[in-house]
ZAGUKOL-21052 format. One record per residue (C-alpha): residue number from 1; residue in one letter; y, z, x. Coordinates in steps of 0.05 Angstrom, whole numbers, plus 5000, padded with zeros to 4 digits. Each point is the difference from the previous one (the first is absolute). Example, Ala and Ser with C-alpha at 12.3 -4.5 7.8 and 13.67 -1.06 7.14 Angstrom:
REM ZAGUKOL-21052
<site><nr>1</nr><rest>A</rest><y>4910</y><z>5156</z><x>5246</x></site>
<site><nr>2</nr><rest>S</rest><y>5069</y><z>4987</z><x>5027</x></site>
//
This chain:
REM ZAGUKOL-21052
<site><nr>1</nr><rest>X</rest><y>0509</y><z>7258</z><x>3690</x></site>
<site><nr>2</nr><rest>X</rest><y>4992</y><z>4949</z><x>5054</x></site>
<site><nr>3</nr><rest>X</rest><y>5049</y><z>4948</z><x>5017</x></site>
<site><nr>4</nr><rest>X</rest><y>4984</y><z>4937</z><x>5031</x></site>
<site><nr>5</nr><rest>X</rest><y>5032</y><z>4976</z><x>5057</x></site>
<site><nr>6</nr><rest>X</rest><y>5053</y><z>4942</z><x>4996</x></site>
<site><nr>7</nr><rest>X</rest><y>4981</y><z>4962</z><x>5061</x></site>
<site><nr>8</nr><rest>X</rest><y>5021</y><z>4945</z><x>5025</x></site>
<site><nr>9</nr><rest>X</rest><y>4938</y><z>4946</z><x>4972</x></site>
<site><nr>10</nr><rest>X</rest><y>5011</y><z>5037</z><x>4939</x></site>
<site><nr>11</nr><rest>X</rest><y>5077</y><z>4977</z><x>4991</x></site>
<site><nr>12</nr><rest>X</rest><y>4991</y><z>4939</z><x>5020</x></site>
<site><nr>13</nr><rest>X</rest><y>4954</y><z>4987</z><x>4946</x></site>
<site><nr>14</nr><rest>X</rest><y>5035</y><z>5029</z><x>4943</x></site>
<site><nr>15</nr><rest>X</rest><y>5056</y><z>4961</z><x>5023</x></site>
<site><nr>16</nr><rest>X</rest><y>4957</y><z>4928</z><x>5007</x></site>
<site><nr>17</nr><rest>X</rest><y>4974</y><z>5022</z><x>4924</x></site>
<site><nr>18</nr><rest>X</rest><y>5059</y><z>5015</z><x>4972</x></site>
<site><nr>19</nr><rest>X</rest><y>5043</y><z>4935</z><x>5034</x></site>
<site><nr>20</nr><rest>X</rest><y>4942</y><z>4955</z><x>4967</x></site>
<site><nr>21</nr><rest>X</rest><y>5004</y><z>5026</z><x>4937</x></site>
<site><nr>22</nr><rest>X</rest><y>5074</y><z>5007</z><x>4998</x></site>
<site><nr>23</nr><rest>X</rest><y>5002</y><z>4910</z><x>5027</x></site>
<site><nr>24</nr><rest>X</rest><y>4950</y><z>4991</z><x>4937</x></site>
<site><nr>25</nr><rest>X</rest><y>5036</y><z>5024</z><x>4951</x></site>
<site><nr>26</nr><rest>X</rest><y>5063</y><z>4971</z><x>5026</x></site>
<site><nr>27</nr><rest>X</rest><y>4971</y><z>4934</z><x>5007</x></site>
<site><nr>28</nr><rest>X</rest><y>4976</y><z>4996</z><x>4926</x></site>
<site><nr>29</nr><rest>X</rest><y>5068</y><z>5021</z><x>4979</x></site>
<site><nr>30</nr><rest>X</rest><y>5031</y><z>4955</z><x>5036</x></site>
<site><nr>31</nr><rest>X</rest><y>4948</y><z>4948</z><x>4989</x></site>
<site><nr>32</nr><rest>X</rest><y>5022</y><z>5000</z><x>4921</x></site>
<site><nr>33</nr><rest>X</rest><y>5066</y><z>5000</z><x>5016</x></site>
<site><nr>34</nr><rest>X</rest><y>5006</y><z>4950</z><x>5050</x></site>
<site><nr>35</nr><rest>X</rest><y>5032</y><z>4938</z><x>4963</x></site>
<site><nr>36</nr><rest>X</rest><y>4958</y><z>4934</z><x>4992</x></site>
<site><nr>37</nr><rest>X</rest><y>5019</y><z>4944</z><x>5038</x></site>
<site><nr>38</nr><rest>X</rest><y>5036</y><z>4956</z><x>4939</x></site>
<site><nr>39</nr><rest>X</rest><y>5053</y><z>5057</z><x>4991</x></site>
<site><nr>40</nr><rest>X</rest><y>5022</y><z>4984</z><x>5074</x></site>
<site><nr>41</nr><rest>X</rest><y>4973</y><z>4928</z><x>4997</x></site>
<site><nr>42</nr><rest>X</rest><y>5059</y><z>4944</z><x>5045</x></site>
<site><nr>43</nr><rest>X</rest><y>5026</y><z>5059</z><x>5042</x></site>
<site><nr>44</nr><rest>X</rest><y>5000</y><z>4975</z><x>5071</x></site>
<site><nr>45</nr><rest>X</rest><y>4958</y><z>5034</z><x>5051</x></site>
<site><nr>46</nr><rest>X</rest><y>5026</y><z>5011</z><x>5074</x></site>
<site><nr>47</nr><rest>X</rest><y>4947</y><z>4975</z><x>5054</x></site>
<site><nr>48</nr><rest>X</rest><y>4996</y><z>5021</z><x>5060</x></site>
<site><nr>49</nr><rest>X</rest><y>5015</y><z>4930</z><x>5022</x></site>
<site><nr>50</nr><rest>X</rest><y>5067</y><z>5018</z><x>4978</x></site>
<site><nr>51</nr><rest>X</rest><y>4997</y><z>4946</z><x>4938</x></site>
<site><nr>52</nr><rest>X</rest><y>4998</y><z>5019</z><x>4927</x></site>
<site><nr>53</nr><rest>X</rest><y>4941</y><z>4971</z><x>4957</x></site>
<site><nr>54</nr><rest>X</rest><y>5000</y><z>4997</z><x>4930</x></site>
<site><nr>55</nr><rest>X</rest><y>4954</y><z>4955</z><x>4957</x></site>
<site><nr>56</nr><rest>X</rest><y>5020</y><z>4938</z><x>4967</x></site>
<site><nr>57</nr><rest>X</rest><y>4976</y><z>4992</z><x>4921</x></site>
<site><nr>58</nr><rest>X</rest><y>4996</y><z>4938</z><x>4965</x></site>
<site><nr>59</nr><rest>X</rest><y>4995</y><z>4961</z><x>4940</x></site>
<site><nr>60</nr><rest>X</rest><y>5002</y><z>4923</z><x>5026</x></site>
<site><nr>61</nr><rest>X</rest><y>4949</y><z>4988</z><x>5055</x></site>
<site><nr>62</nr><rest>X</rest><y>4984</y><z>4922</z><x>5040</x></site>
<site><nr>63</nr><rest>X</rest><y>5068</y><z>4986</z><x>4994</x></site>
<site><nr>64</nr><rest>X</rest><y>5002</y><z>4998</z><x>4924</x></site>
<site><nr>65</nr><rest>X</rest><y>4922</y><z>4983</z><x>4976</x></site>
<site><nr>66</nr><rest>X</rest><y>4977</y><z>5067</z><x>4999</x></site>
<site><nr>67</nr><rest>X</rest><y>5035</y><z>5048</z><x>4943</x></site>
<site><nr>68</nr><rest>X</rest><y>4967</y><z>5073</z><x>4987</x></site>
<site><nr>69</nr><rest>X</rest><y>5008</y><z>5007</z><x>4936</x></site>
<site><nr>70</nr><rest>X</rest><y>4986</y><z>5073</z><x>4993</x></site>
<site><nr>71</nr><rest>X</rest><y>5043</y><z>5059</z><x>4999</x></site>
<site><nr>72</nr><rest>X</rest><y>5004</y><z>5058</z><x>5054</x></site>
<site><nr>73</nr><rest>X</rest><y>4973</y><z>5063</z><x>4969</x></site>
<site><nr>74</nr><rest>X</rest><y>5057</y><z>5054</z><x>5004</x></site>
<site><nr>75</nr><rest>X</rest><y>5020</y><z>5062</z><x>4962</x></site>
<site><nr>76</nr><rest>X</rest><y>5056</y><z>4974</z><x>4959</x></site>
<site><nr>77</nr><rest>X</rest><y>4968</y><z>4932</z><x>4977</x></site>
<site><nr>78</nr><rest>X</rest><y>4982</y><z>5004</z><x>4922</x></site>
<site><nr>79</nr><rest>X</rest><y>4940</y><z>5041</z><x>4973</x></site>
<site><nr>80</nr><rest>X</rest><y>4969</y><z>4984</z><x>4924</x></site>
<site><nr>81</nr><rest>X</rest><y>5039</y><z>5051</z><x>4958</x></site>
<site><nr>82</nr><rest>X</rest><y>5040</y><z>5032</z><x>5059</x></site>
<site><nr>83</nr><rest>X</rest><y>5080</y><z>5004</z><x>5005</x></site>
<site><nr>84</nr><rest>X</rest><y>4990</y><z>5033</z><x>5064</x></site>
<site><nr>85</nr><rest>X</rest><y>4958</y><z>4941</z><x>5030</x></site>
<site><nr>86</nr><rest>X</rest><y>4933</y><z>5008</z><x>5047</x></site>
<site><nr>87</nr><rest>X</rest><y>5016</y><z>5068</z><x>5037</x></site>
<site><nr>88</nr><rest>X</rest><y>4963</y><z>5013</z><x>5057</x></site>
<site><nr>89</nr><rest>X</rest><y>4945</y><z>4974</z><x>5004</x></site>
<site><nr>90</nr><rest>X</rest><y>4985</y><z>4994</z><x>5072</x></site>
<site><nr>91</nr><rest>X</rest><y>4988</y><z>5076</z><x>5054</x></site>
<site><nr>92</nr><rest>X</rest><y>4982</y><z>5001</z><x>5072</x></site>
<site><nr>93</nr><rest>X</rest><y>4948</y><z>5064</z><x>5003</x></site>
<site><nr>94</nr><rest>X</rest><y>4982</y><z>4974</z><x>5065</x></site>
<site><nr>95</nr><rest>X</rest><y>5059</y><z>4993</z><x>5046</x></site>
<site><nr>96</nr><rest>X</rest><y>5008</y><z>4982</z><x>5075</x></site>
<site><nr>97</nr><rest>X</rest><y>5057</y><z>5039</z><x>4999</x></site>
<site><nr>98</nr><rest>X</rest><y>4970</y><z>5067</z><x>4980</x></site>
<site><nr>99</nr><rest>X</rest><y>4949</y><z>5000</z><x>5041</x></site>
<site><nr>100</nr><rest>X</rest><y>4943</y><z>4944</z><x>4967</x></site>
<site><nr>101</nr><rest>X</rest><y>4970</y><z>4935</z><x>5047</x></site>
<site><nr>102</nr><rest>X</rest><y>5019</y><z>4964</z><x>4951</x></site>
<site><nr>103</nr><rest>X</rest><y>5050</y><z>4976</z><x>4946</x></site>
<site><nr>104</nr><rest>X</rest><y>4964</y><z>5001</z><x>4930</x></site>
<site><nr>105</nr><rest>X</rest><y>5029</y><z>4998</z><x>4930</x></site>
<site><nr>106</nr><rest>X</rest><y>4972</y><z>5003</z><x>4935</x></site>
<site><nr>107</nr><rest>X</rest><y>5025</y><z>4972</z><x>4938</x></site>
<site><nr>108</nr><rest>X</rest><y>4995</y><z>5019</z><x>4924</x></site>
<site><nr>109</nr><rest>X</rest><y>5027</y><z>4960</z><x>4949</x></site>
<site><nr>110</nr><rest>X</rest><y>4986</y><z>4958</z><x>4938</x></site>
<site><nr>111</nr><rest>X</rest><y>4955</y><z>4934</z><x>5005</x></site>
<site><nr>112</nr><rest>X</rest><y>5052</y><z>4960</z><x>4963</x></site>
<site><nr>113</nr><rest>X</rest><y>5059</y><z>5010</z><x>5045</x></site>
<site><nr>114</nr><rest>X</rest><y>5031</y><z>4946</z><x>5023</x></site>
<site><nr>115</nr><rest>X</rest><y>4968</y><z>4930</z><x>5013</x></site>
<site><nr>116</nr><rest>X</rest><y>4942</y><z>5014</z><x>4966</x></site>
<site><nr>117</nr><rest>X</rest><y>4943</y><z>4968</z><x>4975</x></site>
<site><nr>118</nr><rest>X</rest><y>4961</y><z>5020</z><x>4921</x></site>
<site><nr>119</nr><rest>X</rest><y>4924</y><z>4996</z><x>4987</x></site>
<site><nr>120</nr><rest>X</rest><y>4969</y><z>5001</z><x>4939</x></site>
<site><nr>121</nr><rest>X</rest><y>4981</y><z>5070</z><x>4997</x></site>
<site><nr>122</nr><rest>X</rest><y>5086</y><z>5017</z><x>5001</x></site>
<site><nr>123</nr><rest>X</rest><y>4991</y><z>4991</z><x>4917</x></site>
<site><nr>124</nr><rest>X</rest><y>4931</y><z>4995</z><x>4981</x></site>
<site><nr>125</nr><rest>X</rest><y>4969</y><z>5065</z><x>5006</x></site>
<site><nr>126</nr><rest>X</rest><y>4929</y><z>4964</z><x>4993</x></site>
<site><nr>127</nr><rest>X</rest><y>5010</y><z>4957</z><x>5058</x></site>
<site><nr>128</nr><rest>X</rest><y>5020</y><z>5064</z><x>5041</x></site>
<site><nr>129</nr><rest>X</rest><y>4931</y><z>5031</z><x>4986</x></site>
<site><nr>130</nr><rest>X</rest><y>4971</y><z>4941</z><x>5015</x></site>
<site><nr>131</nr><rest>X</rest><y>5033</y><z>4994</z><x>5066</x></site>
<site><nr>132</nr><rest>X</rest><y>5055</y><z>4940</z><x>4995</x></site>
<site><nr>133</nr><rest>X</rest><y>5034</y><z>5031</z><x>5053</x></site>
<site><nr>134</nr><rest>X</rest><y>5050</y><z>4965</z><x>5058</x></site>
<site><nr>135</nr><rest>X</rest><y>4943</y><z>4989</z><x>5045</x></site>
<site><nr>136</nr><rest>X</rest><y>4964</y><z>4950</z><x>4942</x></site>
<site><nr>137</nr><rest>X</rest><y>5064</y><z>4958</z><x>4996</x></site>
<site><nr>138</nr><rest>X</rest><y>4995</y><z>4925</z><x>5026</x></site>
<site><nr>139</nr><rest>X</rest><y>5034</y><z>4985</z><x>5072</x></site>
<site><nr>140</nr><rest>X</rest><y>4985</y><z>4918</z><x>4970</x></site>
<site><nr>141</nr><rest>X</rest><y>5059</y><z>5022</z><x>4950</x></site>
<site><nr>142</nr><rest>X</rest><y>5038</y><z>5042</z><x>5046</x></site>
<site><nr>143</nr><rest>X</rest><y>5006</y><z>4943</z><x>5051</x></site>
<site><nr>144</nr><rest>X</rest><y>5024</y><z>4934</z><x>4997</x></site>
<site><nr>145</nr><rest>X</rest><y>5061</y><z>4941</z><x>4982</x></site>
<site><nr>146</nr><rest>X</rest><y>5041</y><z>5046</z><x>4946</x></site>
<site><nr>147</nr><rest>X</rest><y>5056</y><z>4972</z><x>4961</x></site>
<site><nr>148</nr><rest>X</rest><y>5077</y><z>5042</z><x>5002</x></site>
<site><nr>149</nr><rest>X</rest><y>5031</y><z>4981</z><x>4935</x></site>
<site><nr>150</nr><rest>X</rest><y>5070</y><z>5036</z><x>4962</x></site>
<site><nr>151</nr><rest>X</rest><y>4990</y><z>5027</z><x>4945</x></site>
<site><nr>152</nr><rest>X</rest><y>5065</y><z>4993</z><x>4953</x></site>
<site><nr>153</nr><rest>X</rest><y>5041</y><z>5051</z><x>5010</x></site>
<site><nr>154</nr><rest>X</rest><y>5018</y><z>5028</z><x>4915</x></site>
<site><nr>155</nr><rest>X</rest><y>4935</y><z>5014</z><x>4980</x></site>
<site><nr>156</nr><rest>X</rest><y>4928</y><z>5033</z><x>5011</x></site>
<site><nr>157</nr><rest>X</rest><y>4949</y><z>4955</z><x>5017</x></site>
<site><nr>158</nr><rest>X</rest><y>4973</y><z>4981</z><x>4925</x></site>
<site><nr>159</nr><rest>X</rest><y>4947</y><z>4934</z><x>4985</x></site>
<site><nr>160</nr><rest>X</rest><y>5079</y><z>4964</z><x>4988</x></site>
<site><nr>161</nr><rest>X</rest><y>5016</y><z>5018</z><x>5071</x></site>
<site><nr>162</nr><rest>X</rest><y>4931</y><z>4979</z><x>5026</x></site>
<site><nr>163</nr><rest>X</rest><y>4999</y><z>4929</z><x>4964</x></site>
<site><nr>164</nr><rest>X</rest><y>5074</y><z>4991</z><x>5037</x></site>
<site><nr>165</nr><rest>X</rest><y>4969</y><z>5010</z><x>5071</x></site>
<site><nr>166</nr><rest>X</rest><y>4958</y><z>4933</z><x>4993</x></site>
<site><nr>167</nr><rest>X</rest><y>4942</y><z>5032</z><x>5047</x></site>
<site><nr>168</nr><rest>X</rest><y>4958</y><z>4945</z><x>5009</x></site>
<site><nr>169</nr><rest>X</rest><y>4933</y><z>5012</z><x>4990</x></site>
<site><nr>170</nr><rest>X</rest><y>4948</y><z>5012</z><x>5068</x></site>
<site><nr>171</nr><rest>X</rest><y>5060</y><z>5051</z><x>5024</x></site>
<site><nr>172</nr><rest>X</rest><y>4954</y><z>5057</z><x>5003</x></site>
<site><nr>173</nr><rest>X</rest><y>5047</y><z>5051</z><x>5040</x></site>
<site><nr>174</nr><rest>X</rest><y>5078</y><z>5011</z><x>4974</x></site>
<site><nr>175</nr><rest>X</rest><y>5056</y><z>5043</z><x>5023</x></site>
<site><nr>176</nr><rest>X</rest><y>5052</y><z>5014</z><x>4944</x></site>
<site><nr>177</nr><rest>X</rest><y>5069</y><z>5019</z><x>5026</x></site>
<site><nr>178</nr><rest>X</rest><y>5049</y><z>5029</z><x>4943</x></site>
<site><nr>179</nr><rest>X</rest><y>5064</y><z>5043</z><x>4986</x></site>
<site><nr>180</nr><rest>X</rest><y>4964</y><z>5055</z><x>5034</x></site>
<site><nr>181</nr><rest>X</rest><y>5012</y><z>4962</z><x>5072</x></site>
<site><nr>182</nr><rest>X</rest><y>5070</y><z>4989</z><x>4984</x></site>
<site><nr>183</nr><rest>X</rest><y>5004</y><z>5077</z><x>4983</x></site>
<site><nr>184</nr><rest>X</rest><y>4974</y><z>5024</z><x>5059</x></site>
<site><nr>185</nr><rest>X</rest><y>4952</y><z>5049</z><x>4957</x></site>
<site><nr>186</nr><rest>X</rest><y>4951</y><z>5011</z><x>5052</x></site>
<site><nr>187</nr><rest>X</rest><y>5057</y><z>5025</z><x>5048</x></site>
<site><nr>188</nr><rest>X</rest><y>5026</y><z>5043</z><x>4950</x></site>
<site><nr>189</nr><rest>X</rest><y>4973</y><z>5079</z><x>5008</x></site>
<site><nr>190</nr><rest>X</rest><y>4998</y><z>5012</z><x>4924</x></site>
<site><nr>191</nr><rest>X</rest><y>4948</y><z>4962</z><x>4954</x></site>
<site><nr>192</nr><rest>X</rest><y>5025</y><z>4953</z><x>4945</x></site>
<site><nr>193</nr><rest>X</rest><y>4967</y><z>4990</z><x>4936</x></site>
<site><nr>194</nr><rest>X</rest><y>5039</y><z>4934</z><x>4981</x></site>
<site><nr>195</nr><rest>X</rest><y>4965</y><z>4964</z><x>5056</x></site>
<site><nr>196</nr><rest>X</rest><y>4982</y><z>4922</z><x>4993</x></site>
<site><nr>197</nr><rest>X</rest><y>4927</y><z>4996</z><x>4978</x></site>
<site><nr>198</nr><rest>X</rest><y>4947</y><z>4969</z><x>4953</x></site>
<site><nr>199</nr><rest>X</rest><y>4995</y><z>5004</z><x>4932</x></site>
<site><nr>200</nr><rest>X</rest><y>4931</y><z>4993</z><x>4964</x></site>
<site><nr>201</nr><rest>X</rest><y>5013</y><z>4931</z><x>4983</x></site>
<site><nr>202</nr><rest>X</rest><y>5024</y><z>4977</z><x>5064</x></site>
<site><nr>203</nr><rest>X</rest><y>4933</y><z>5039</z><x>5030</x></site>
<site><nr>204</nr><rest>X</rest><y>4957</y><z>4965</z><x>4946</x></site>
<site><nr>205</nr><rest>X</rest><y>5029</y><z>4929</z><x>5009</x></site>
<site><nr>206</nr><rest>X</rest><y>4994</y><z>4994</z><x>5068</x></site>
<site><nr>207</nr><rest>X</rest><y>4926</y><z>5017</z><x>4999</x></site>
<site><nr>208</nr><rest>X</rest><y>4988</y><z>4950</z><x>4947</x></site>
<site><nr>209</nr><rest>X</rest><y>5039</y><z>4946</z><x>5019</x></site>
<site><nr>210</nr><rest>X</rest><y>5002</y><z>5006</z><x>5082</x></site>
<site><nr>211</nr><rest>X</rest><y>4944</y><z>5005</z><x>5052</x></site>
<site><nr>212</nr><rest>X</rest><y>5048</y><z>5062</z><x>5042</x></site>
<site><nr>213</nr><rest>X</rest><y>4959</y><z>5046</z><x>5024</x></site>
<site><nr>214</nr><rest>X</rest><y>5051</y><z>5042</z><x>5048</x></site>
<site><nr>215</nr><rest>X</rest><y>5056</y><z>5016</z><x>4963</x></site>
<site><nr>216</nr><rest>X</rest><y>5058</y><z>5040</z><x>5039</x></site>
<site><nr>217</nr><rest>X</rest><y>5060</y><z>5033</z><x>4979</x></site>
<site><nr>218</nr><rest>X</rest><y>5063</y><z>5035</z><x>5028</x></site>
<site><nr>219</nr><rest>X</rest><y>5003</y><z>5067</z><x>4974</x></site>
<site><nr>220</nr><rest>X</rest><y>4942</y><z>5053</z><x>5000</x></site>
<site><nr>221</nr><rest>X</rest><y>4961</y><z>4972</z><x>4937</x></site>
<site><nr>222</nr><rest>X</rest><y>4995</y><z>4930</z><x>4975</x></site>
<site><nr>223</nr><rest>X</rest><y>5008</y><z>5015</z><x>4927</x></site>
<site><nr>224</nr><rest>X</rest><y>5064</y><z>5018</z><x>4972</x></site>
<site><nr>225</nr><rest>X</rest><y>4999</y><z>5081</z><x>4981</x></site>
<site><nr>226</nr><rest>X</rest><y>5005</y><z>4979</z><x>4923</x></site>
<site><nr>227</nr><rest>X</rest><y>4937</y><z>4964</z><x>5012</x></site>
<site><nr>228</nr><rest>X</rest><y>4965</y><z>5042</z><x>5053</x></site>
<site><nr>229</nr><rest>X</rest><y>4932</y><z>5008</z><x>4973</x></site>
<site><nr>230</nr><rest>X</rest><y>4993</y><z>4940</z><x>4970</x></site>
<site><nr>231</nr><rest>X</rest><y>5013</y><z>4959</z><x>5049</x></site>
<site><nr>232</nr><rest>X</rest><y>4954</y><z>5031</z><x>5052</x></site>
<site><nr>233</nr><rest>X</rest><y>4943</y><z>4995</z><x>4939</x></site>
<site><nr>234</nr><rest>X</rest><y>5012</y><z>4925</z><x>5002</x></site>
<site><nr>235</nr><rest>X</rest><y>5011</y><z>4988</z><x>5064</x></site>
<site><nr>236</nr><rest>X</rest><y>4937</y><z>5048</z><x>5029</x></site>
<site><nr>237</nr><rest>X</rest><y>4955</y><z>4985</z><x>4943</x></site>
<site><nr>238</nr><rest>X</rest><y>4960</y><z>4944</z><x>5030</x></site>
<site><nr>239</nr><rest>X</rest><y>4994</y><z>5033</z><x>5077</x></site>
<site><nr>240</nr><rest>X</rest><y>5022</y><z>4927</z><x>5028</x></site>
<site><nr>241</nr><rest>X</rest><y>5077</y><z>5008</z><x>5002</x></site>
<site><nr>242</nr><rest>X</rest><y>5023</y><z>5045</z><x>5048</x></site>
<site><nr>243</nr><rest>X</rest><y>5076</y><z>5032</z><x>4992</x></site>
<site><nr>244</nr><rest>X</rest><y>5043</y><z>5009</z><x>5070</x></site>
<site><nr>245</nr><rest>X</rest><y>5053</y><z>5046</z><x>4979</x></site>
<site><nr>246</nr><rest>X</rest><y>5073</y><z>5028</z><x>5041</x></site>
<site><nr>247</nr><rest>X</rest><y>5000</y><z>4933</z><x>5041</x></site>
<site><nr>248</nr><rest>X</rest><y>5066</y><z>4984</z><x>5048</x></site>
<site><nr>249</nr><rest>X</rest><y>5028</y><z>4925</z><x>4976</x></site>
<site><nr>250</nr><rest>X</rest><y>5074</y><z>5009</z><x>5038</x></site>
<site><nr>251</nr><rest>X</rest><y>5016</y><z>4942</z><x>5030</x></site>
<site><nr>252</nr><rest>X</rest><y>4940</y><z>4954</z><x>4990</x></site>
<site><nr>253</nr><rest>X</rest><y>5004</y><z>4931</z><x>4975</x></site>
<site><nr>254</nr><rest>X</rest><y>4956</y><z>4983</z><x>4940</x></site>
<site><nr>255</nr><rest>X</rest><y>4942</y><z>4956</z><x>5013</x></site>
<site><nr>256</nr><rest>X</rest><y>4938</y><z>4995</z><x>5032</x></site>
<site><nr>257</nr><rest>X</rest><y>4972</y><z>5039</z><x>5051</x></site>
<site><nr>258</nr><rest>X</rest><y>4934</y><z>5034</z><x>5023</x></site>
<site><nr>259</nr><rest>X</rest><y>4997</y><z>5075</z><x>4975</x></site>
<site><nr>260</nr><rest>X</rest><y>4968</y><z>5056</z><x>5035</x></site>
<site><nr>261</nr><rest>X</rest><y>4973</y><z>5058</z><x>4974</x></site>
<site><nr>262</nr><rest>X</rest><y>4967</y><z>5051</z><x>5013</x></site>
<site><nr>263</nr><rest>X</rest><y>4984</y><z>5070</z><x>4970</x></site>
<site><nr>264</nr><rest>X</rest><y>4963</y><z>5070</z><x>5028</x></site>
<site><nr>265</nr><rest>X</rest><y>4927</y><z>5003</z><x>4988</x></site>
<site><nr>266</nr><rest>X</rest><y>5011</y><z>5063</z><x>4962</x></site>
<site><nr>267</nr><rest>X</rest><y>4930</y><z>5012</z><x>4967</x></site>
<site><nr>268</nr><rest>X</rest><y>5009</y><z>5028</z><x>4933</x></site>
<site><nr>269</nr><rest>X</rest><y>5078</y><z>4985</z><x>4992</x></site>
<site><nr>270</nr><rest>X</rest><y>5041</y><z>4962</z><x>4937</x></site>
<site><nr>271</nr><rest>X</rest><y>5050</y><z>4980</z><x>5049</x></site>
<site><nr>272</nr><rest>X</rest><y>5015</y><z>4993</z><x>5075</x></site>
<site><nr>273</nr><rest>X</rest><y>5076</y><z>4985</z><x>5041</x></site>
<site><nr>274</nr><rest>X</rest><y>4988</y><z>4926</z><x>5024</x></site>
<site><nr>275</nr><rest>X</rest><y>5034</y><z>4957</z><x>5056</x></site>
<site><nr>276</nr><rest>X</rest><y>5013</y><z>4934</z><x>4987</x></site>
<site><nr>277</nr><rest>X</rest><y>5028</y><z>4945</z><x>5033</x></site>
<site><nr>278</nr><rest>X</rest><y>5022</y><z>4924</z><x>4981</x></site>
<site><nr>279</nr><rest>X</rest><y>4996</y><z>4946</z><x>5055</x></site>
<site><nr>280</nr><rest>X</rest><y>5048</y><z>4945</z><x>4990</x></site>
//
């Protein structure tokens, strides 16, 4: 039987052939491996100006008029249901390191993580057929002067607690800060179920007797977990109020300022993570 000759074109190419192949599968190894850039994120990088540069992060802006009221997305901030928070949620498959042109990460994780924001569609199944989604929701509502109030501290918000605040009536956007500030929840990994929320009455007085439109809350749902459902049902019902939920009230004085907000235009989605911002 004939053997072919090993020459010297021939080597070379088995060799070129096999080093591709060999960098490929490497590279998508090492490409799912390769950590994201939050797990590393305030680590100072050496220039070759021979200076360090790391970036700066902020929650005060203009010298004290600008507050972002949102909170970073990370693996160990709360999940609905989860004692193990987020997880990761965020992978580089495309990595300057290993070999890509670029740096580009993906994300998977639920819509209402976070600052988030509710349509209509989150709890009425016929308004999610019928397309209610984040991208229908009203930037009029999601924009504009937005009262910070305290909610007392002992109790769920009920139609009691509600008739206490003394909202005056034309405050069409309202940011209610409770226990669940004080308790740090939303820096906590693990989710609580004894969370400061609305009941049904609370929910149902302050659509009858209040023209609030943008109500926000604290923790990751704006009605207490004894009350879930029926709160969203009162609150959702009409498709006018719109519910802000996992907002960051730290060290914010209550009052009046201009809110901000502004959701993904996730077509076909119940829920979307938000940034907002008040401007003193």
């Amino acid at each position: 039987m004939a053997t072919a000759k090993l020459t010297p074109a021939i080597l070379l190419t088995i060799l070129v052939t096999y080093s591709v192949s060999a960098a490929a599968s490497a590279s998508a190894v090492a490409d799912d491996a390769y950590p994201s850039p939050y797990i590393s994120a305030g680590t100072p990088c050496d220039l070759n100006e021979g200076f360090s540069l790391s970036p700066i992060r902020k929650e005060v802006y203009d010298d004290g008029h600008i507050f972002d009221i949102s909170h970073r997305y990370h693996p160990e901030m709360p999940s609905w249901g989860s004692d193990d928070g987020l997880g990761e949620f965020l992978r580089l498959p495309g990595s300057m390191k290993n070999g890509s042109l670029a740096n580009n990460s993906e994300m998977k994780m639920p819509t209402h993580t976070g600052t988030h924001v509710d349509a209509p569609g989150h709890v009425y199944d016929q308004y999610f057929d019928a397309g209610f989604d984040v991208d229908t929701l009203d930037l009029r509502v999601l924009n504009g002067p937005a009262l910070l109030v305290d909610v007392p501290r002992d109790k769920n918000i009920t139609a009691e607690v509600m008739k206490s605040l003394n909202i005056p009536k034309g405050v069409r956007r309202v940011l209610f800060r409770t226990l669940n500030t004080d308790r740090r929840l939303m820096w906590q990994k693990g989710f609580e179920t004894n969370y400061v929320g609305f009941m049904k009455d609370g929910a149902q007085w302050l659509k009858d007797n209040t023209d609030i439109k943008l109500v926000g809350i604290d923790y990751l749902s704006v009605a207490a977990y004894d009350d879930l459902i029926p709160s969203h049902l009162v609150f959702l019902e009409s498709r006018e109020i719109i519910l802000v939920e996992g907002l960051k009230l730290e060290d914010i004085e209550a009052g009046i300022y201009n809110v901000h907000c502004l959701p993904l235009r996730l077509l076909g989605a119940e829920g979307s993570p938000i940034r907002c911002i008040l401007i003193k």
